[in-house]
C-alpha positions, 0 to 999 in steps of 0.5 A: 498495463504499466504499473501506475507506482514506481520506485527510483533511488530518489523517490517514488513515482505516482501516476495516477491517470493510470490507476484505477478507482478503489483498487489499492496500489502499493510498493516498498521504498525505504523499508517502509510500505506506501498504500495508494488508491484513487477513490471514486471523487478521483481524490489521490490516498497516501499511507505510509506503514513503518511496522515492520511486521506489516512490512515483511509481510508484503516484501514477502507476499505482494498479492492485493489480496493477501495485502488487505487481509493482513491490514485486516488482521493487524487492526483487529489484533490491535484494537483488541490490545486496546 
């Protein structure tokens, strides 16, 4: 399957035909992570995380799984310093 995310020295690309809904996509452009999913109204979602402990976290392990568990932990850890 064609990845429906992809990075150029301009820009990303964003195919969203390609995507499927609720499955989180992401890629690295810039030192900074850009999370998309299409959700179930076929709606386009774009985040972009510039913290850089999230970023190495997914320059070093990609997998979706591994990715939302650490989004997961970052938000409780920080909720918990508020």
């Amino acid at each position: 399957m064609t990845n429906p995310i992809t990075t150029h020295d301009n820009g990303i690309k964003i195919k969203p035909e390609l995507m499927e809904k609720e499955k989180l996509y992401h890629c690295i452009f810039q030192d900074k992570v850009l999370l998309v999913y299409k959700d179930s109204q076929d709606v386009l979602n774009c985040y972009e995380i510039e913290e850089k402990e999230l970023v190495e976290k997914v320059k070093q392990n990609s997998d979706n799984d591994s990715l939302e568990k650490f989004f997961e932990e970052y938000i409780e850890r920080e909720d918990l310093k508020h």
